[in-house]
C-alpha positions in Angstrom: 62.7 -77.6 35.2 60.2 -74.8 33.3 61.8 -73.7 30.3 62.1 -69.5 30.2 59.3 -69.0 27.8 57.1 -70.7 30.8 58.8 -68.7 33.5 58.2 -65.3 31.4 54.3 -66.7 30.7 53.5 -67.2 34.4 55.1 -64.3 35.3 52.8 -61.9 32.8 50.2 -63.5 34.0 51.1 -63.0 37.9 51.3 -59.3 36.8 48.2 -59.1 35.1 46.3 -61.5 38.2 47.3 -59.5 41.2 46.7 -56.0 39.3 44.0 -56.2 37.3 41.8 -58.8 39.2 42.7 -58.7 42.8 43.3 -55.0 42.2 46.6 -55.3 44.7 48.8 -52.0 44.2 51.2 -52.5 41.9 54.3 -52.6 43.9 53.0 -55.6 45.5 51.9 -57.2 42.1 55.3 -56.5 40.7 56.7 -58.1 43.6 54.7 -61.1 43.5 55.7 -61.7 40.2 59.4 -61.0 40.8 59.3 -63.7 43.7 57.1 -65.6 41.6 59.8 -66.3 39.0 62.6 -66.3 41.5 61.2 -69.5 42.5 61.1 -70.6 39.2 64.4 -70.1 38.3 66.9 -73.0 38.7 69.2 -72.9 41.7 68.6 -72.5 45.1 65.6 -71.3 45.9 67.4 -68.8 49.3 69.3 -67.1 47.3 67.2 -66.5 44.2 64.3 -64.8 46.7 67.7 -62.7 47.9 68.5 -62.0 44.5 65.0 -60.1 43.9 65.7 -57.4 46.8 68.6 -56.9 44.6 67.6 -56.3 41.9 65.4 -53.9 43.5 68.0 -51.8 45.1 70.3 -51.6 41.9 67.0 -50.1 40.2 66.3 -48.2 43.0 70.0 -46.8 43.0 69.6 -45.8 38.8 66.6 -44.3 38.8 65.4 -43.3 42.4 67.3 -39.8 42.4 66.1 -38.9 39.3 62.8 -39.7 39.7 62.5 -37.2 43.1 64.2 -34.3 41.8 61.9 -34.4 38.9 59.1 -34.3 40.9 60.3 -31.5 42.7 61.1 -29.6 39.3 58.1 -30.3 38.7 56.3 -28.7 41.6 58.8 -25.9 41.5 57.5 -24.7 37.4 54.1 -24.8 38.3 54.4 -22.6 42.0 56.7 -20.1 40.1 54.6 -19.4 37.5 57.5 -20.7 35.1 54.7 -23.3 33.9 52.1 -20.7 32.8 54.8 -18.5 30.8 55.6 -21.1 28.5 52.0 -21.7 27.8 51.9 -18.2 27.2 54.8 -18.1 25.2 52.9 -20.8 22.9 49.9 -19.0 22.9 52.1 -15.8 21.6 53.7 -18.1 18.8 51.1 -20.0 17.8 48.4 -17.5 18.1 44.9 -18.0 19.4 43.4 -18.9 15.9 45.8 -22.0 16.5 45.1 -22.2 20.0 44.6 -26.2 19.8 48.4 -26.8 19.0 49.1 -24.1 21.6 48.2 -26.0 23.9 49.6 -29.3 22.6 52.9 -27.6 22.4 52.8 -26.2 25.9 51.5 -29.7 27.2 54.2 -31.6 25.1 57.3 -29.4 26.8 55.7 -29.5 30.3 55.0 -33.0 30.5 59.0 -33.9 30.1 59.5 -33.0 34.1 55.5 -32.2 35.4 53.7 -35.1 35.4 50.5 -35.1 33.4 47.6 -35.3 35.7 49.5 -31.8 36.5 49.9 -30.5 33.6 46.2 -31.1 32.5 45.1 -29.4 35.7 46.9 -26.4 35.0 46.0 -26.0 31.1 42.8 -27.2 31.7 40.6 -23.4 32.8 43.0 -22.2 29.8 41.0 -24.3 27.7 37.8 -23.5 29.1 38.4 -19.6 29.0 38.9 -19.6 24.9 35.8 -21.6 24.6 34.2 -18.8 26.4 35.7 -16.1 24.1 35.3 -18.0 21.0 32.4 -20.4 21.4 34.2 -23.0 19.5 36.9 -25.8 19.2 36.2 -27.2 22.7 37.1 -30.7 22.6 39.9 -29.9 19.8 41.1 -27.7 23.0 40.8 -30.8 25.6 42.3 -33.3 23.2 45.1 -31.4 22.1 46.3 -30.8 26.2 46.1 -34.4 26.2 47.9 -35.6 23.3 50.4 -33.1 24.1 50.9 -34.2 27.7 50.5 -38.0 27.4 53.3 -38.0 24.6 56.2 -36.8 26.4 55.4 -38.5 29.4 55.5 -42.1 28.0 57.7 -41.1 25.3 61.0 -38.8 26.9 62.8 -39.1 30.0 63.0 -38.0 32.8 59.5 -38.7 33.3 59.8 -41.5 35.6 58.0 -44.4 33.1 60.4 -43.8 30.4 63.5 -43.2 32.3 63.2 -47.0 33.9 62.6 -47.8 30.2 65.9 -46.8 29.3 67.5 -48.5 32.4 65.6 -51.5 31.3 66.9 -51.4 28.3 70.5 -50.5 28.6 69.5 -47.4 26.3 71.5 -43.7 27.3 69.5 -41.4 28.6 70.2 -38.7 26.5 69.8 -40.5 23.3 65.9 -41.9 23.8 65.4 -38.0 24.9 66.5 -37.0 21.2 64.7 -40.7 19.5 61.6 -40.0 21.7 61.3 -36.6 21.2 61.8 -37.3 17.7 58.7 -39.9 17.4 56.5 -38.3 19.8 56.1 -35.3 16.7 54.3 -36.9 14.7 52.6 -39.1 17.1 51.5 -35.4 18.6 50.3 -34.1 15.2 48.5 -37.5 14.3 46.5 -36.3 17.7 46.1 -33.0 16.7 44.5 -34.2 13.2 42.1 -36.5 15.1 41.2 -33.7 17.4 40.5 -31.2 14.8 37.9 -34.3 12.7 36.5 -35.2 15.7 35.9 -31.5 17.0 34.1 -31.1 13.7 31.4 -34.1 14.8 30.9 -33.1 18.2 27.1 -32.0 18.3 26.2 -31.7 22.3 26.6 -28.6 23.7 29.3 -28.6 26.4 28.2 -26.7 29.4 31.0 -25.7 32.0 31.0 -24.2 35.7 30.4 -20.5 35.3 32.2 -20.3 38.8 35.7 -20.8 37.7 37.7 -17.5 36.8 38.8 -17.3 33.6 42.5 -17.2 32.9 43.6 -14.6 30.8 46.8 -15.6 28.3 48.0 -12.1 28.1 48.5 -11.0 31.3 52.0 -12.0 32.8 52.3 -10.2 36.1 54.0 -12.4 38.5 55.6 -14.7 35.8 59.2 -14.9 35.0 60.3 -14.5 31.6 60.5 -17.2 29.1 64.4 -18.0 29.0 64.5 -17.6 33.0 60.9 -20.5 32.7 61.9 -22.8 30.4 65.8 -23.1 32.0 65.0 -25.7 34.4 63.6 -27.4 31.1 66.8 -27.1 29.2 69.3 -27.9 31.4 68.8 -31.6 31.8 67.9 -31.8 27.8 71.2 -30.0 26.8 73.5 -31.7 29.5 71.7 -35.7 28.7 72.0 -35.0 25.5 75.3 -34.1 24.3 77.3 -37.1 24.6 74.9 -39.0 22.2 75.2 -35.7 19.9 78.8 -35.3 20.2 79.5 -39.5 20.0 83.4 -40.1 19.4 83.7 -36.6 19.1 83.4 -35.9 22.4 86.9 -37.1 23.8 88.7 -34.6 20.8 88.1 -31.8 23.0 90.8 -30.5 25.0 92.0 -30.9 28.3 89.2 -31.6 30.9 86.4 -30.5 29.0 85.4 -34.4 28.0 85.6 -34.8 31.7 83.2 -32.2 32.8 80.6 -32.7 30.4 80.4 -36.5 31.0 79.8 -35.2 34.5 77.0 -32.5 33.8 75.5 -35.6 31.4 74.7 -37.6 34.4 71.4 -37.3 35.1 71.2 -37.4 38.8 73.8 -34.0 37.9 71.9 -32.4 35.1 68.7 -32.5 37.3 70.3 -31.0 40.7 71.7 -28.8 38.5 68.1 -27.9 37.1 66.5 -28.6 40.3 69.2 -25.4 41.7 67.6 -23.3 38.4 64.0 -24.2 39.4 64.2 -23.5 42.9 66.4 -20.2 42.0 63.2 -18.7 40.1 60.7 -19.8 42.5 63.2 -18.0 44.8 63.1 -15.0 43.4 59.6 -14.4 41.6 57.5 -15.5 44.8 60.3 -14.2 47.5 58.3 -17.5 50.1 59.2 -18.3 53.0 61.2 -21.0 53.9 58.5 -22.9 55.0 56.8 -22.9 51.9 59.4 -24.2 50.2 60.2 -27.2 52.7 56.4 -28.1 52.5 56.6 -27.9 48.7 59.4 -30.0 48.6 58.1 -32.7 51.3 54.9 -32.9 49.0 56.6 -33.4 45.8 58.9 -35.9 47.7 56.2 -38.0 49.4 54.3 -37.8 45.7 57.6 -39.2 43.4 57.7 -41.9 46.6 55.0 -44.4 44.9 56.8 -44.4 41.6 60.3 -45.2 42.9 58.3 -48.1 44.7 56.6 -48.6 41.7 59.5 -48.8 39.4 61.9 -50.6 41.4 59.4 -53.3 41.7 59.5 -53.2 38.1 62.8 -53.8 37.7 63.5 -56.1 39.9 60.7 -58.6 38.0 63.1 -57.7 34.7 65.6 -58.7 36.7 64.4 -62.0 37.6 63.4 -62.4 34.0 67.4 -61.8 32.9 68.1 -64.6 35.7 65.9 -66.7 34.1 67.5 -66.7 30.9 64.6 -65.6 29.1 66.7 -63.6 26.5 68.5 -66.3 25.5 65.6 -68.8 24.8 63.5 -65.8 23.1 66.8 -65.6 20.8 67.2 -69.3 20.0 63.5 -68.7 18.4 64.9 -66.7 15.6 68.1 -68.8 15.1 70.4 -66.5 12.9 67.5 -64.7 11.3 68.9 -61.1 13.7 67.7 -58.8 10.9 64.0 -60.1 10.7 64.2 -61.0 14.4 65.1 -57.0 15.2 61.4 -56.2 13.7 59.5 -59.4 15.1 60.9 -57.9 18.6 59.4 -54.6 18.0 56.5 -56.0 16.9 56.5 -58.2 20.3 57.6 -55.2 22.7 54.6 -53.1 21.0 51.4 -55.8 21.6 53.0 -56.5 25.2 53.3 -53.0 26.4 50.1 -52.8 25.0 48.0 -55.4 26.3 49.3 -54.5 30.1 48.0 -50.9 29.3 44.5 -52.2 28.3 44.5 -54.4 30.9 45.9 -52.2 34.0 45.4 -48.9 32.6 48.7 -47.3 34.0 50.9 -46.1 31.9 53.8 -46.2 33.6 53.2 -49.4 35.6 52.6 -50.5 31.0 56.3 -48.6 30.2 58.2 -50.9 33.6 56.4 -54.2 33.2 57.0 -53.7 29.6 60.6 -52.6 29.2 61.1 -54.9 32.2 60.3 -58.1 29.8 61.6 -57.0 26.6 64.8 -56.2 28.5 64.8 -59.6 29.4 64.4 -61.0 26.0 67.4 -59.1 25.1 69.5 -60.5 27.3 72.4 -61.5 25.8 71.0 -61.7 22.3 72.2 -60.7 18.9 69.4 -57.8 17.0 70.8 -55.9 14.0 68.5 -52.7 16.0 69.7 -49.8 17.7 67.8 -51.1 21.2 66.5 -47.4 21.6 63.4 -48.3 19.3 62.8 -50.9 21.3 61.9 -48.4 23.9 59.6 -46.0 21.7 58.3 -49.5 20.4 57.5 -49.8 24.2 56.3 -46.1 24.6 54.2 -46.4 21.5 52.5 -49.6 23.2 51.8 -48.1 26.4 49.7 -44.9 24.5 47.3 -47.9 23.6 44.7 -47.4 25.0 43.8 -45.2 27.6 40.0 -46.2 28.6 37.9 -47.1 31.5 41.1 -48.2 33.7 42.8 -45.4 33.3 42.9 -42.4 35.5 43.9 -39.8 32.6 40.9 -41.6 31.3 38.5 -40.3 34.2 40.7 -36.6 34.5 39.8 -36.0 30.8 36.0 -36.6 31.2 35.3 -35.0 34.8 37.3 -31.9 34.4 36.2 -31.5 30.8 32.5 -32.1 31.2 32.5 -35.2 29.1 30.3 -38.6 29.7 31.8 -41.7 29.5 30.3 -42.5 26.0 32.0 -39.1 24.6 35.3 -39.9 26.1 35.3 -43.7 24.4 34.6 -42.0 20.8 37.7 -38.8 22.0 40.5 -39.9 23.6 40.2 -43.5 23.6 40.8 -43.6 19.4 43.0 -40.5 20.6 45.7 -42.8 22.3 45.2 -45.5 20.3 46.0 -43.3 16.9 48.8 -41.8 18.8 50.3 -45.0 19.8 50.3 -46.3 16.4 51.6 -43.3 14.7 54.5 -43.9 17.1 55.2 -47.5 16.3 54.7 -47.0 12.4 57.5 -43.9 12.9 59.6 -46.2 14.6 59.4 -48.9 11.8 60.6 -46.5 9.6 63.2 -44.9 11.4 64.7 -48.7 12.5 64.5 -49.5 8.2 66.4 -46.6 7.6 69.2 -46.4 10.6 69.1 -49.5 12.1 71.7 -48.6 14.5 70.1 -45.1 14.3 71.0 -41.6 12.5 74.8 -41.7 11.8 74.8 -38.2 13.2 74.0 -39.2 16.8 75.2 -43.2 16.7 79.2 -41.3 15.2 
């Protein structure tokens, strides 16, 4: 009989084997591995290979709804125009002098239900038109989109990685959206510092296509106004949210009010109930037909399709890993030591999460595998940590490192007119700054609170 620490080995390796080197999709991969430690497990061998379909329905039933009506969210922001009011919004507040963090604010509130390959797309030509006006600050421009962009979505739910992360983990929803948000700041503005040095050193002259249109900030014909754009934003956020703000507070209130807001905090709820806000001003700003929306809702459906695939496989590897008893044996390594333990296990989640990224490239294929494993390890044992930094321990992991693997990799050069060379010395060290920022903020936060902030844990 394999002992756990084995099982766990072999099945990293399976991972990494049918992924990175027989380049398999990574459904299958995950798959293989689940089965592959299925078998390993004791007991009989029938029902363990039953046990991984499972496992992949209970994940599949906790995340899958969420995970489509983001997408379509999504979809919705950009077709109504809601998307390019809040970048203009930012544009407004920041002003154009500041144009850089602009654009990573725009790209750090889109990327929460837009996914970022979408996001850089649509804040890309605004990028390339203040170029054009000012003749300056390109790549700080480029980089701060992506910092922006790449934060949220490995760091705050409901993006699709770091909502399985918080499965994974046992973590509420609502409570990594506050922790998350709250790392991915200065993980953001350690980007934006990098972006502006590196800016500063860029000496080729970037060329771009002179038959793009430009895209003007100010105008806003056609757009709905801010509060009406950013309410399919804020209606999830506020509804997660407030039963880790509220805490014990929550059942003082009177009558059925505890009720109905555990309700509205469910997150299949809060998003129908944003999905209904998104669809609403699409609705009414573009008055389309109804088969434009049923085509832009099959699109955004068949797109979110591969990640629910993607992160059921996932978890149903982690949940072959729990069968395995890997927690257990990961916690008879520390003996009693559960305070030092806590940060050895951040430490663990972090170089994990991050050597899957390196090695596969995807970030959220980095944020399942990952969370996946460490939520094994934690199976059933005893850490003086709040586990929610184990999941920005996790996010912090899977910004490290974005290179030649990567697909955000390749969007970042070809749409911004960058060789490969350039975008090793930019957003390579980008990610990899970022991704430290976040784990040395969540250090810190876990030495402080270890159960986190008495205001949200009370």
């Amino acid at each position: 009989m394999l002992h756990p620490l084995w099982i766990l080995a072999i099945g990293v390796v399976v991972v990494l084997v049918t992924i990175l080197w027989l380049r398999l999709n990574a459904f299958l991969g995950l798959i293989i591995a689940a089965l592959t430690v299925s078998l390993l497990t004791p007991g009989e061998p029938a029902d363990n290979v039953a046990s991984v379909a499972a496992a992949l329905g209970n994940t599949t039933a906790g995340i899958g709804i969420a995970i489509v009506l983001a997408a379509i969210i999504g979809s919705l922001l950009v077709a109504s125009g809601a998307a390019d009011r809040i970048v203009e919004a930012s544009l407004k507040l920041f002003g154009e002098s500041r144009g850089a963090g602009a654009m990573a604010a725009s790209g750090f509130v889109l990327s929460v239900p837009v996914f970022f390959d979408t996001v850089f797309y649509l804040l890309f030509p605004l990028a390339r038109s203040m170029y054009r006006r000012t003749g300056r600050c390109y790549l700080r421009y480029l980089l701060a989109i992506g910092a922006g962009g790449a934060v949220t979505h490995t760091m705050v739910p409901p993006t699709p990685g770091p909502l399985l992360m918080a499965d994974n983990i046992g973590v509420d929803v609502g409570l990594l959206m506050l922790v998350g948000g709250v790392v991915a700041v200065p993980m953001t503005l350690t980007g934006l510092a990098f972006a502006a040095w590196r800016d500063r050193r860029m000496t080729r002259e970037i060329e771009i296509d002179d038959d793009l249109p430009d895209v003007d900030p100010e105008k806003s014909a056609g757009r709905p106004g801010l509060l009406v754009s950013m309410l399919p934003i804020l209606i999830p956020i506020l509804f997660i949210s407030l039963p880790a703000v509220l805490g014990e507070r929550l059942d003082e209130l009177p009558g059925w009010l505890p009720s109905v807001l555990r309700l509205l905090a469910d997150k299949n709820v809060a998003l129908l109930m944003a999905l209904f806000a998104a669809l609403a001003v699409y609705c009414v700003v573009r008055r389309p037909r109804r088969q434009d929306v049923a085509q832009l809702v099959e699109h955004s459906v068949v797109s979110a399709g591969s990640i629910v695939l993607i992160t059921a496989a996932g978890g149903a590897f982690g949940g072959m890993l729990k069968q395995a008893d890997v927690g257990p044996a990961i916690q008879g390594l520390f003996e009693s030591h559960t305070s030092s333990a806590g940060f050895v296990m951040l430490w663990i989640a972090f170089f994990m999460t991050s050597l899957i990224k390196c090695a596969q490239g995807s970030t959220t294929i980095a944020l399942v595998t990952g969370s996946s494993m460490v939520g094994a390890m934690l199976q059933g044992t005893e850490i003086a940590l709040h586990p929610v930094y184990f999941c920005t321990a996790i996010g912090s992991g899977a910004m490290i490192t974005s290179w030649l693997n990567d697909s955000g990799f390749w969007l970042f050069c070809r749409m911004g007119h960058l060789t490969e060379e350039e975008g090793m010395t930019t957003w390579v060290p980008l990610t990899a700054l970022m991704g430290v920022a976040g784990m040395a903020t969540t250090v810190l936060l876990a030495s402080i609170w270890p159960g986190v902030a008495p205001a949200v844990a009370q």
